[in-house]
BAFI-3210 file (N, C-alpha, C; in Angstrom, 3 decimals, decimal comma, padded with zeros to 6 digits):
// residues 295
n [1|2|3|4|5|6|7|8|9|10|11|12|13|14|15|16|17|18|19|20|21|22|23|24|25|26|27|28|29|30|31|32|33|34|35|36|37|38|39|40|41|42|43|44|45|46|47|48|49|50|51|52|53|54|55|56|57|58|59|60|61|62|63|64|65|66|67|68|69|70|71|72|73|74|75|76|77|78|79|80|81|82|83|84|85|86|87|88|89|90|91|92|93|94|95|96|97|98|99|100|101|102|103|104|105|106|107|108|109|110|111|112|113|114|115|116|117|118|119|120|121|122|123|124|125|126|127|128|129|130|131|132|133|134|135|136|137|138|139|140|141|142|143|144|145|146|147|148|149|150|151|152|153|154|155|156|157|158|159|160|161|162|163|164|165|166|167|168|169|170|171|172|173|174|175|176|177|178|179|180|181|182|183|184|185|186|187|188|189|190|191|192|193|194|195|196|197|198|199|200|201|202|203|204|205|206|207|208|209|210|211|212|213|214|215|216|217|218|219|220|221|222|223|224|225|226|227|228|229|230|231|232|233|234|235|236|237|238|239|240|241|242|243|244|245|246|247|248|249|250|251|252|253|254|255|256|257|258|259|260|261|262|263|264|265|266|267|268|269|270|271|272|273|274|275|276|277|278|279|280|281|282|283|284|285|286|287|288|289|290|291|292|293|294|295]
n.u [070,039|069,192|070,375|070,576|072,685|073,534|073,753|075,218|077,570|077,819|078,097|080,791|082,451|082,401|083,571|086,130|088,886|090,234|092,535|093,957|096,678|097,792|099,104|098,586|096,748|094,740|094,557|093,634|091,082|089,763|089,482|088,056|085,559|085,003|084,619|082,043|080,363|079,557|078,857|076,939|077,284|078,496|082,019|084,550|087,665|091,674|094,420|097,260|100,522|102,249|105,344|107,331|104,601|101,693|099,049|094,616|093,073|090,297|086,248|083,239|080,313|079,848|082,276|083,792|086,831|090,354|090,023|090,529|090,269|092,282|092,772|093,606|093,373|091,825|092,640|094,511|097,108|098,402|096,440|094,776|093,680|093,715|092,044|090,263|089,066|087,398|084,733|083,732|085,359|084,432|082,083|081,892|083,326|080,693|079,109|080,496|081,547|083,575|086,771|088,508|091,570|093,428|095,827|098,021|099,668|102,805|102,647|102,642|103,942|106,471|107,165|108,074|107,039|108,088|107,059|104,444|103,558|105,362|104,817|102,329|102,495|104,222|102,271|101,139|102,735|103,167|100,854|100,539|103,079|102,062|100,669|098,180|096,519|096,701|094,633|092,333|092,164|091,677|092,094|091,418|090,154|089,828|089,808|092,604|093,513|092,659|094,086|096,572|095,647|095,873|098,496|099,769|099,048|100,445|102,635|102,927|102,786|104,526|106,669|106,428|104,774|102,396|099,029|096,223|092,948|090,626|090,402|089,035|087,930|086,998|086,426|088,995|092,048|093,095|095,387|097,708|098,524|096,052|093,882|091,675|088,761|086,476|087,343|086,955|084,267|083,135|083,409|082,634|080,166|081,361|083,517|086,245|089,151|090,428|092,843|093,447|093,873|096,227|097,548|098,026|098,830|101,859|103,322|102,692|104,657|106,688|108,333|108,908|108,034|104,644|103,679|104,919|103,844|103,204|102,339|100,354|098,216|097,169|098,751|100,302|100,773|098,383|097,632|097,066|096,371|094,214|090,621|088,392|086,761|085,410|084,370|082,748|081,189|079,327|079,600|082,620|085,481|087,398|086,039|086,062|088,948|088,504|086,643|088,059|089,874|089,181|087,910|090,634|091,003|089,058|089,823|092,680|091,987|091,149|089,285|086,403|084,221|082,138|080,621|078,734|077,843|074,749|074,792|076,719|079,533|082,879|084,271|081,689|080,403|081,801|080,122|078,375|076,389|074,809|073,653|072,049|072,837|075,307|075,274|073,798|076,239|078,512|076,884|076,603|079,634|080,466|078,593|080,113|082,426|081,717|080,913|083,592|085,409|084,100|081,989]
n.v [086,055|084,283|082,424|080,777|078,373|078,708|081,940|082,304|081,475|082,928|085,625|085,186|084,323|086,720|088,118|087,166|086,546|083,491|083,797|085,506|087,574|088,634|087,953|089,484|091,362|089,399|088,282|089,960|090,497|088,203|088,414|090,649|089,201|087,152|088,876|090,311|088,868|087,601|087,206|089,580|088,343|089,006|088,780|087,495|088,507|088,018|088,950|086,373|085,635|082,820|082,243|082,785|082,780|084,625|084,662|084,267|084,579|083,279|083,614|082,595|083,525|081,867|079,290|076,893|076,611|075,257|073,689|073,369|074,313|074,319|076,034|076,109|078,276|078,798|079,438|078,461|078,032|080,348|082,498|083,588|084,574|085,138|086,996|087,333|084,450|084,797|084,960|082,246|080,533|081,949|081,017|078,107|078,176|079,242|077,152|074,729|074,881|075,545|077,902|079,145|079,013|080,484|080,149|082,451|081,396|080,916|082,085|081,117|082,879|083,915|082,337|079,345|075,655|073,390|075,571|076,443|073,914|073,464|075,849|075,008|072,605|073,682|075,526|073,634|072,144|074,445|074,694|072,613|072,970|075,460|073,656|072,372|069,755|067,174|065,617|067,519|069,023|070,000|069,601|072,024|072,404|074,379|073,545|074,408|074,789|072,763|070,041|071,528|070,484|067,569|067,357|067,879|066,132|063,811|064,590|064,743|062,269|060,305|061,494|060,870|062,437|063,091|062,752|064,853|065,156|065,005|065,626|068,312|068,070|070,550|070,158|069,437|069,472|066,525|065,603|066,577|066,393|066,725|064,883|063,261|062,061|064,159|066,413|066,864|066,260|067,561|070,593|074,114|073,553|074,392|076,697|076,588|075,873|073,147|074,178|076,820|075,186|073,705|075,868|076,530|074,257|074,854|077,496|076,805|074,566|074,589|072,929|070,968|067,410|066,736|064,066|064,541|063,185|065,374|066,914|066,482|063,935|061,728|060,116|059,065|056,997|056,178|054,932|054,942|057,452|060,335|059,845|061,591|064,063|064,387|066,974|067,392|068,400|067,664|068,809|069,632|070,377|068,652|066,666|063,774|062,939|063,577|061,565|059,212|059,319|059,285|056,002|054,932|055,827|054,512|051,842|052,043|052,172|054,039|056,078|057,440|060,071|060,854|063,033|064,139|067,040|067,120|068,921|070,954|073,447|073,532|075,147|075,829|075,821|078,590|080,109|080,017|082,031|082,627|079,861|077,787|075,030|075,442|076,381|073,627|071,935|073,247|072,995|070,210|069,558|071,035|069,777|066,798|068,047|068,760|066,184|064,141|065,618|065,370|067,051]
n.w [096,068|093,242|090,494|087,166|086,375|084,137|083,183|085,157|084,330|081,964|083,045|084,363|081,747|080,517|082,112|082,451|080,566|079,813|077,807|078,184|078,132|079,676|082,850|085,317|085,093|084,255|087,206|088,338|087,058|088,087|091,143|090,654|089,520|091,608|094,191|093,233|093,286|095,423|098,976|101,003|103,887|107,469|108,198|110,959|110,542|110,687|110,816|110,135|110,795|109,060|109,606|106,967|105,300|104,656|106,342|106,673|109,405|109,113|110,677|111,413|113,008|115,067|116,373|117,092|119,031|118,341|116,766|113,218|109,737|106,900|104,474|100,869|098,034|095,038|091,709|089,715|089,901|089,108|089,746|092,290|095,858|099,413|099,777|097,780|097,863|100,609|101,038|100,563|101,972|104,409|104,442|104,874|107,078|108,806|108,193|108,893|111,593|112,479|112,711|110,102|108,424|106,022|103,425|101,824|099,189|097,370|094,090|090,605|087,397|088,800|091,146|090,767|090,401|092,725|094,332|095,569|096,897|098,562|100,520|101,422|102,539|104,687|105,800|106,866|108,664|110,635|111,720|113,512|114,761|116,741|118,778|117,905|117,761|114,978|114,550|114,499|112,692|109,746|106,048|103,259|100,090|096,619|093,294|091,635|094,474|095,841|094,376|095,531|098,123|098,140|097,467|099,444|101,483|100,189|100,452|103,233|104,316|102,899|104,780|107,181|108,917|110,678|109,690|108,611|109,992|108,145|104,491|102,074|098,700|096,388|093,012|092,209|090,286|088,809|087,555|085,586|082,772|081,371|079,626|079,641|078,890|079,076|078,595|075,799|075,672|077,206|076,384|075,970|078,173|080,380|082,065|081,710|079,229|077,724|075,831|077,779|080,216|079,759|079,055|081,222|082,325|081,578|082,476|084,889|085,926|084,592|082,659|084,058|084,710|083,941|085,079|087,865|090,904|092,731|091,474|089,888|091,498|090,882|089,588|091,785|094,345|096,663|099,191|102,531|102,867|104,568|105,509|102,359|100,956|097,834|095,141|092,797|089,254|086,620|084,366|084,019|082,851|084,017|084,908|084,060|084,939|087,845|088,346|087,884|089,608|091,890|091,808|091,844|094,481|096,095|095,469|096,625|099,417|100,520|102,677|100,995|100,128|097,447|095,995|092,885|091,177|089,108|085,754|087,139|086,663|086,722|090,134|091,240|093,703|094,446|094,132|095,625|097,031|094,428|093,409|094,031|094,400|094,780|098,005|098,513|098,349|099,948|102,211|102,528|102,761|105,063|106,920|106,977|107,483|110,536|111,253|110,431|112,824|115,023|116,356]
ca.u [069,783|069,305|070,618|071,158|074,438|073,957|073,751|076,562|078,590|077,764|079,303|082,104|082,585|081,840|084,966|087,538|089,584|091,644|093,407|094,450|098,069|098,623|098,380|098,384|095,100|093,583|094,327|092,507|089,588|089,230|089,153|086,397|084,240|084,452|084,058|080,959|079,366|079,873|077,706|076,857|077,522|079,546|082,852|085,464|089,130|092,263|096,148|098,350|101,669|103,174|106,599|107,369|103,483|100,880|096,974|094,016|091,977|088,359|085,379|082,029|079,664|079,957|082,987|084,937|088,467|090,774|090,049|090,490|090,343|093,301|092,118|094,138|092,452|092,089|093,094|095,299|098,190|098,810|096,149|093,376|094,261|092,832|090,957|089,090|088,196|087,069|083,352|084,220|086,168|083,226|080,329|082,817|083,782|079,684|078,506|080,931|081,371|085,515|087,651|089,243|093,208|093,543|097,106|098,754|101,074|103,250|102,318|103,854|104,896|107,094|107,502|107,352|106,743|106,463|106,945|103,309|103,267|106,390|104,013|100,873|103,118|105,270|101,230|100,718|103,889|103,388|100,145|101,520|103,917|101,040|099,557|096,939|096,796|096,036|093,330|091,324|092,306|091,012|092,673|090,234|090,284|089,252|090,342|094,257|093,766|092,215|095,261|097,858|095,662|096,409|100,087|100,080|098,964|101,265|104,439|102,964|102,391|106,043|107,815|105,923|104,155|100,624|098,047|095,231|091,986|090,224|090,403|087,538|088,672|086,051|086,895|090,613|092,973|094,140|096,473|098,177|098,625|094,542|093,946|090,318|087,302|085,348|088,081|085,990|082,787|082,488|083,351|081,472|079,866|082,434|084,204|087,549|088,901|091,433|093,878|093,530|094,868|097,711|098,541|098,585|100,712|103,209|103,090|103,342|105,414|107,888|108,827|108,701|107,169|103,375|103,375|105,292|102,582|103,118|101,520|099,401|098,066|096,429|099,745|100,808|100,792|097,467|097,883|097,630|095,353|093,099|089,679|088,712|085,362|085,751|083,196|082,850|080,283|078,928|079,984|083,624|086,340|088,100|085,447|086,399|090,048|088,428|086,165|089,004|091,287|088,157|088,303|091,957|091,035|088,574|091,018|094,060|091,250|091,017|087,501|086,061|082,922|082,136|079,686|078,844|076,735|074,543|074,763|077,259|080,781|084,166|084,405|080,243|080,592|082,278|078,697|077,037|075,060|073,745|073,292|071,385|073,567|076,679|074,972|074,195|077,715|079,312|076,208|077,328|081,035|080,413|078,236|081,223|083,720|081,359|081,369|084,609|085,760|082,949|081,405]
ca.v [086,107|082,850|082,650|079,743|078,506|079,340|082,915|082,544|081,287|084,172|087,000|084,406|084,483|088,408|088,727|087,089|086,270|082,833|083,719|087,053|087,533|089,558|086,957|090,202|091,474|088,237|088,141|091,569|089,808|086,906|089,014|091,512|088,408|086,766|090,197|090,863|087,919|087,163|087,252|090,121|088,568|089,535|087,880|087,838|088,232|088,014|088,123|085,534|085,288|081,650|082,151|083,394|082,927|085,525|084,129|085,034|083,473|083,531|082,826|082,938|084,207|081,576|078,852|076,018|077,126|074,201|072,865|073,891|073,976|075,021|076,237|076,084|078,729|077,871|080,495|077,664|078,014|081,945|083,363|083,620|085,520|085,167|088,089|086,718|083,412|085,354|085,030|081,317|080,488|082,216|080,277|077,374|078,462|078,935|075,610|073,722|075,706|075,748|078,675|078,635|079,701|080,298|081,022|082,669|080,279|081,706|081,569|081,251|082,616|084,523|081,339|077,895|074,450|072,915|076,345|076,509|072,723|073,938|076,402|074,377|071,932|074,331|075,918|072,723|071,900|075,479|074,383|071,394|073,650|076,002|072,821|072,219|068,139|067,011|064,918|068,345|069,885|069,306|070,332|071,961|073,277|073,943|073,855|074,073|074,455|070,892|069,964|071,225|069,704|066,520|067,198|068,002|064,957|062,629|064,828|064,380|060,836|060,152|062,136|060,651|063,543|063,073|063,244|065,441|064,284|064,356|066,476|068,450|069,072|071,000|070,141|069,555|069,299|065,520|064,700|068,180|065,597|067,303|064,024|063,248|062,586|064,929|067,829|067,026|066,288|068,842|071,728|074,522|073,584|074,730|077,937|076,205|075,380|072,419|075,470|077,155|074,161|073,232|076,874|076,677|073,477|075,380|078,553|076,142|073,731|075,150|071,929|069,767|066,080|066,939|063,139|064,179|063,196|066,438|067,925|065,218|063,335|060,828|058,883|058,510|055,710|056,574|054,161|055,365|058,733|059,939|059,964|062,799|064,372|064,652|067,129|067,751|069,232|066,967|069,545|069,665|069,521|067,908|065,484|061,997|062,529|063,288|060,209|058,008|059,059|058,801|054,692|055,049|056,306|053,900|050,731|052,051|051,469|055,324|056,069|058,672|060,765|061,309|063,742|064,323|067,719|067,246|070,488|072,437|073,781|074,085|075,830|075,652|076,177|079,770|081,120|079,410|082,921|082,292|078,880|076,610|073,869|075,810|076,525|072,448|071,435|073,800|072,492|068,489|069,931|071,186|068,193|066,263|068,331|068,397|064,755|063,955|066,422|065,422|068,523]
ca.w [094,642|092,166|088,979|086,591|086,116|082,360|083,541|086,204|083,330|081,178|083,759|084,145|080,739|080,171|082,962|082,522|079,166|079,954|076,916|078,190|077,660|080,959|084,362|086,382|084,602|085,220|089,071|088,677|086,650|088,823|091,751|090,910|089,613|092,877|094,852|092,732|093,520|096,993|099,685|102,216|105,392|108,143|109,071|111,395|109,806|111,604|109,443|110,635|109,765|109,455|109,335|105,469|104,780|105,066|105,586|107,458|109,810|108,950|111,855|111,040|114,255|116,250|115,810|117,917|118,274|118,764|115,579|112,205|108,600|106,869|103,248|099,769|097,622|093,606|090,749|088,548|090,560|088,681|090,428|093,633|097,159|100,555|100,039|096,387|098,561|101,600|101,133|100,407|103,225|105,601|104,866|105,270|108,928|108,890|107,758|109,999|112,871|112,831|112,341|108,356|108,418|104,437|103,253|100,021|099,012|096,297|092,702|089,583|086,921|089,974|091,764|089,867|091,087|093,650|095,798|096,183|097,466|100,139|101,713|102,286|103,687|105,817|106,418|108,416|109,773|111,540|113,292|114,516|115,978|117,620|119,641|117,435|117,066|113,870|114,401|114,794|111,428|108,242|104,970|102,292|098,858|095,466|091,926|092,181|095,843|095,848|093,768|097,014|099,911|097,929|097,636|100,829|101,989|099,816|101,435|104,840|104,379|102,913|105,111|107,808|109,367|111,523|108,738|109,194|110,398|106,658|103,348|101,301|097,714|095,645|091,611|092,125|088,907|089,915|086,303|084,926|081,486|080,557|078,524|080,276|077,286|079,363|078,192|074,520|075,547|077,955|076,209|075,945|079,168|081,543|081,729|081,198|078,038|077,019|075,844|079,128|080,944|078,479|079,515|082,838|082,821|081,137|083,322|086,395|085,687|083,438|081,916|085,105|084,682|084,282|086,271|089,164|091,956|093,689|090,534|089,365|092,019|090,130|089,341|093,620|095,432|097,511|100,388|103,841|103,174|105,464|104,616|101,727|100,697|096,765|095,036|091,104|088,584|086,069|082,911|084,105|081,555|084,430|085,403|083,636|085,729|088,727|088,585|087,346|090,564|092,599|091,318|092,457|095,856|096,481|095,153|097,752|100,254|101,235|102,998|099,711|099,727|096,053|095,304|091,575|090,657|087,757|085,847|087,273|085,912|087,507|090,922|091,596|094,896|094,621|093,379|096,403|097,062|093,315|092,777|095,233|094,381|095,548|098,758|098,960|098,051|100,620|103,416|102,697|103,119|106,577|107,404|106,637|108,571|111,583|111,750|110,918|114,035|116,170|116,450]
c.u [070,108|069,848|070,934|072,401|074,814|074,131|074,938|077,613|078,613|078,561|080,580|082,952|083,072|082,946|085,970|087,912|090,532|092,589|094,436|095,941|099,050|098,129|098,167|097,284|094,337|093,689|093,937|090,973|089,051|088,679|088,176|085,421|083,850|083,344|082,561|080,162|079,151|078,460|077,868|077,313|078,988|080,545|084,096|086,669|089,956|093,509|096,689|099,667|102,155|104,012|106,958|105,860|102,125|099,627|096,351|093,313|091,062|087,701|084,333|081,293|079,517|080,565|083,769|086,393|089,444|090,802|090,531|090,809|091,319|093,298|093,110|093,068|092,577|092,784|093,843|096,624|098,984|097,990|095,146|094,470|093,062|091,696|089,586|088,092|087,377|085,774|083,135|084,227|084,868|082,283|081,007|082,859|081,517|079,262|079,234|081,483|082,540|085,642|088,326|090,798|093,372|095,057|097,450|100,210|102,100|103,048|103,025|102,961|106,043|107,927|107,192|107,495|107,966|106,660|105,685|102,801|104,194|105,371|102,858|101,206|103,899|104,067|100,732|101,258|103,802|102,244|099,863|102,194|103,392|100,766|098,686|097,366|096,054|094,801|091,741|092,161|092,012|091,575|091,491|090,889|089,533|090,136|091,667|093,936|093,337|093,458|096,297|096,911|096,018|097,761|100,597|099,934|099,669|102,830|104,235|103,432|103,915|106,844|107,415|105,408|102,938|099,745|096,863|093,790|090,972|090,651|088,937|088,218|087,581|086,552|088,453|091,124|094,078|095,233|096,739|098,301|097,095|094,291|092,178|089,198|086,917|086,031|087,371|084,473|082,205|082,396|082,506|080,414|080,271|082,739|085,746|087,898|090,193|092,621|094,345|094,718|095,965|098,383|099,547|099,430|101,807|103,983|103,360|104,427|106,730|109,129|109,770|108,144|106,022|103,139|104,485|103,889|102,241|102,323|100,319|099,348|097,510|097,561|100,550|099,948|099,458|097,276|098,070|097,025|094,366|092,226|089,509|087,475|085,690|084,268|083,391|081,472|080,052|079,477|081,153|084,563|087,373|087,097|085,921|087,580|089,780|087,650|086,730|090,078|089,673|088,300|089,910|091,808|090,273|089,703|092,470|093,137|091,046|089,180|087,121|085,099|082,699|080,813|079,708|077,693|076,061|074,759|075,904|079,019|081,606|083,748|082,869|080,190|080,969|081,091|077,654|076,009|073,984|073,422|073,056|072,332|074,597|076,365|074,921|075,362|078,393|078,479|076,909|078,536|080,877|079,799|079,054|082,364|083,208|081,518|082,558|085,499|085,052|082,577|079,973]
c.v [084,762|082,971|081,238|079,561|078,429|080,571|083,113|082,531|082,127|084,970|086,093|084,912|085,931|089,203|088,455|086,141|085,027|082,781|084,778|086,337|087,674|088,882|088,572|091,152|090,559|088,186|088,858|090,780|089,150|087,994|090,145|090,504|088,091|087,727|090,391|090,174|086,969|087,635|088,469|089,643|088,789|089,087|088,574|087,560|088,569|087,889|087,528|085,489|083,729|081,530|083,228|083,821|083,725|084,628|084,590|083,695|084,359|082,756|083,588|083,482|083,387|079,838|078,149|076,136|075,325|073,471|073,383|074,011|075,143|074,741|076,580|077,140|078,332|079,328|079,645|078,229|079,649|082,834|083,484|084,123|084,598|085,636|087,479|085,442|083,697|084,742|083,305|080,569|080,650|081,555|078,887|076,920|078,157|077,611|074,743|074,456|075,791|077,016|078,125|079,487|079,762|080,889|081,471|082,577|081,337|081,171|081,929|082,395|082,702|082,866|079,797|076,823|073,725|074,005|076,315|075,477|073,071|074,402|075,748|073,561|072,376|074,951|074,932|072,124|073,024|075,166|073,812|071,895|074,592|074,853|072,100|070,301|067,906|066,484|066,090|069,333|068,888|070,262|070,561|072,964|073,282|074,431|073,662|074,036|073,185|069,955|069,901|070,382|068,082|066,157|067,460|067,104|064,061|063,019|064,546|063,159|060,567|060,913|061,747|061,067|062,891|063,216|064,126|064,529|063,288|065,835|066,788|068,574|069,294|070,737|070,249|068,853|067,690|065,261|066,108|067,217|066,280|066,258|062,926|063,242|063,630|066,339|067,967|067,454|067,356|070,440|072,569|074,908|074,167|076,102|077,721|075,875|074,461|073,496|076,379|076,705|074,162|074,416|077,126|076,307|074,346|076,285|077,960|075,631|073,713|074,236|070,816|068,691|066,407|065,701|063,042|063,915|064,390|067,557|067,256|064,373|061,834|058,959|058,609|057,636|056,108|055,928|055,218|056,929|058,698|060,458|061,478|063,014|065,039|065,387|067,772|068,275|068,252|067,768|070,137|069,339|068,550|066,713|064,005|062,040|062,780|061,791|058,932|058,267|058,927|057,294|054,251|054,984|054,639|052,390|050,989|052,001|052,788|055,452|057,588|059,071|061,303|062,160|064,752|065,435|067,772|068,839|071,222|072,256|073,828|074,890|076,337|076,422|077,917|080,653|081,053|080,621|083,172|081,357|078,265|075,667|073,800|075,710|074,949|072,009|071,741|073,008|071,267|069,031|070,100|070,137|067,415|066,876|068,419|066,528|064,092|064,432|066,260|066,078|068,088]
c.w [094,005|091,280|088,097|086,490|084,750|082,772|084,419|085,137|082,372|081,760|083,718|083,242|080,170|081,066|083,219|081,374|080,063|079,260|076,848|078,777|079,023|082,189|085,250|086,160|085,160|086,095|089,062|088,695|087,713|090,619|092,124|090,606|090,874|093,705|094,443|093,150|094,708|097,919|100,485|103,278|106,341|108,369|110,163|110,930|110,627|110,448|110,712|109,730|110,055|109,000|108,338|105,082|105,371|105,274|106,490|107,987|109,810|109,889|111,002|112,682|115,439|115,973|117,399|118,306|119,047|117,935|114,696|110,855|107,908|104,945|102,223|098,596|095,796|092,811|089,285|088,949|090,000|089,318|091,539|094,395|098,027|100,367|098,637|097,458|099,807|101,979|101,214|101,965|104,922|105,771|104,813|106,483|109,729|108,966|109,065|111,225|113,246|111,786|111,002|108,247|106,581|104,407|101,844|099,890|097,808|094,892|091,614|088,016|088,325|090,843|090,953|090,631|091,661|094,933|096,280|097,065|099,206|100,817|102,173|103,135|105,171|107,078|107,840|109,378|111,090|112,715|113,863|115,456|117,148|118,818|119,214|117,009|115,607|113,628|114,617|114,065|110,436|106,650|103,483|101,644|098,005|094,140|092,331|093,911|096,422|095,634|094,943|097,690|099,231|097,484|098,323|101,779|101,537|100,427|103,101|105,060|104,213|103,405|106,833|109,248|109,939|110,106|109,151|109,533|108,765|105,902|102,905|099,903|096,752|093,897|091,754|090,656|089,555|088,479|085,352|083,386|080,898|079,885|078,793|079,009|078,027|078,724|076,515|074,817|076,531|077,896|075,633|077,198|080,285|081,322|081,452|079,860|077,835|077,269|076,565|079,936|080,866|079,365|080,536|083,169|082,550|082,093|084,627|086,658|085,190|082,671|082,753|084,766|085,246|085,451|087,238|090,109|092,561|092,648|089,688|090,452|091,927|090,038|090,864|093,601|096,309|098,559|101,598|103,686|103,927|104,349|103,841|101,063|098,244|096,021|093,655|090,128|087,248|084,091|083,191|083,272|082,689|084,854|085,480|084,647|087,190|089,472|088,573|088,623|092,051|092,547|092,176|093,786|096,510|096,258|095,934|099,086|101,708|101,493|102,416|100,084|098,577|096,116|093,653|090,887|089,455|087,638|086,443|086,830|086,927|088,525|091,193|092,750|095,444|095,040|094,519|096,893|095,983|092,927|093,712|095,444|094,763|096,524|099,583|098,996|099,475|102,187|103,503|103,154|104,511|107,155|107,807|107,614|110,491|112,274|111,749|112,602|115,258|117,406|116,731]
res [x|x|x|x|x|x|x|x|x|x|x|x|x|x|x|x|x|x|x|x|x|x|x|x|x|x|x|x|x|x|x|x|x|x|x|x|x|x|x|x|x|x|x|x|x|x|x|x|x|x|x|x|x|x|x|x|x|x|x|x|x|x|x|x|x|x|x|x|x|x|x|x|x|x|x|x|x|x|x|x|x|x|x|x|x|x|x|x|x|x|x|x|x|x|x|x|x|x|x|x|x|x|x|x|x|x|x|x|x|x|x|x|x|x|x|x|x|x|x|x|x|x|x|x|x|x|x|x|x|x|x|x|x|x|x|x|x|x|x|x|x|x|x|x|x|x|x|x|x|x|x|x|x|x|x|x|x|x|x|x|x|x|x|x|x|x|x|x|x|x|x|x|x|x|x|x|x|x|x|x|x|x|x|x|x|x|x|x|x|x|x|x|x|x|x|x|x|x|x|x|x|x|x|x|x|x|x|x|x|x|x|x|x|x|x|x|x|x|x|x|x|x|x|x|x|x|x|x|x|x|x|x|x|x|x|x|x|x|x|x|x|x|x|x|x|x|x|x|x|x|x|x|x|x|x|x|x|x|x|x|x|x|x|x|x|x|x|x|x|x|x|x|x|x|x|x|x|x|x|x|x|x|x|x|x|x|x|x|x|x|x|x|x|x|x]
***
């Protein structure tokens, strides 16, 4: 099924209140939109426990094992699951032909910052400890989960951990500060709103330094990352700060893949069974993790 992404952004819209009062409503909301709009096909799911952290591994029908992509899911650090990104995650494992380990980090209010950064890091310390060499994992996300795999890479890096082979991060939140023109000129366009954000920081952060790096990636040192597939939506209220740490990336002399969707809003990619352009986004992505992995 097609649909415009004026129309995608309508049900969006039509399901979930970012102004709603109650976060444990909205992890409802967010979770039947996805659900609703997901794809039919089949996958294979598997729970893993790593350690403290629950996640699943996702295979699509026919998958490399030995490798693998080790997935950050988005929500704005209050809400997404395994299970919301599922459909996600699969045509993922699809596209690039590796197994997807997704975990659920802990989120706040319940937990506040930077527990959610601990577990993605502890996520990959663990399958280091499996066997698995790094140079045959790849760290991917979107929206806040874009956000950890890049604070997961600045604790690897300074703590001087193996890095992974590369990163994907679908619309990641790189500067919790919201201060981006595009947060003007893009509103309206998006399903986010300025006031949203603001919220979130608050709700995350709980009156942490919006520019710690580990929450703003924008203001780290970027030296010494491996390469990182960066992918954004042209009517993003985060756009201008992802293009401006994009600039960044490229000037610490990190090897970037920018791709810039005309047209599409925050988290594009989710919809990829309704919007062509999700479907491309997520194809380049696997492209990208095939060759990095040389697959």
């Amino acid at each position: 099924m097609n649909n415009s992404p004026d129309e995608i952004l309508q049900i969006i819209n039509k399901t979930i209140s970012l102004s709603r009062g109650n976060i444990f409503q909205l992890r409802k909301d967010f979770e039947h939109l996805y659900l609703k709009l997901r794809s039919d096909k089949e996958l294979y799911v598997k729970k893993r426990v790593l350690g403290t952290i629950d996640g699943l591994k996702i295979c699509a029908e026919k998958v490399i094992d030995g490798h693998v992509i080790l997935f950050f899911h988005g929500g704005g650090f209050i809400t997404g699951s395994t299970n919301d990104h599922l459909d996600l995650c699969g045509k993922l494992s699809d596209l690039s032909g590796v197994p997807v380990l997704s975990i659920d980090y802990r989120l706040a209010p319940e937990h506040k910052f930077p527990a959610a950064v601990e577990d993605c890091l502890i996520s990959y310390l663990w399958l280091l400890k499996q066997g698995i060499d790094s140079s045959k994992i790849v760290l991917a996300g979107i929206s806040t989960g874009g956000t950890l795999v890049l604070s997961t890479l600045l604790s690897l890096r300074n703590n001087g951990v193996k890095l992974p082979a590369a990163a994907v991060c679908m619309s990641p939140a790189v500067d919790m500060t919201f201060q981006g023109q595009s947060m003007i000129t893009n509103r309206g366009k998006d399903w986010l709103t300025k006031e949203s954000l603001d919220n979130l920081r608050k709700i995350y952060l709980k009156g942490e330094d919006p520019k710690n790096m580990l929450a703003s990636p924008i203001y780290a040192d970027l030296k010494g990352l491996p390469p990182i597939m960066l992918q954004a939506g042209s009517h993003e209220l985060l756009l201008d700060d992802i293009i401006k740490f994009h600039g960044k990336l490229k000037d610490s002399d990190v090897k970037i893949t920018f791709e810039l969707w005309k047209g599409m809003f925050h988290c594009f990619q989710m919809f990829y069974s309704n919007i062509p352009e999700g479907q491309e986004a997520l194809e380049n992505a696997g492209i990208y993790i095939k060759k990095i992995l040389s697959i």
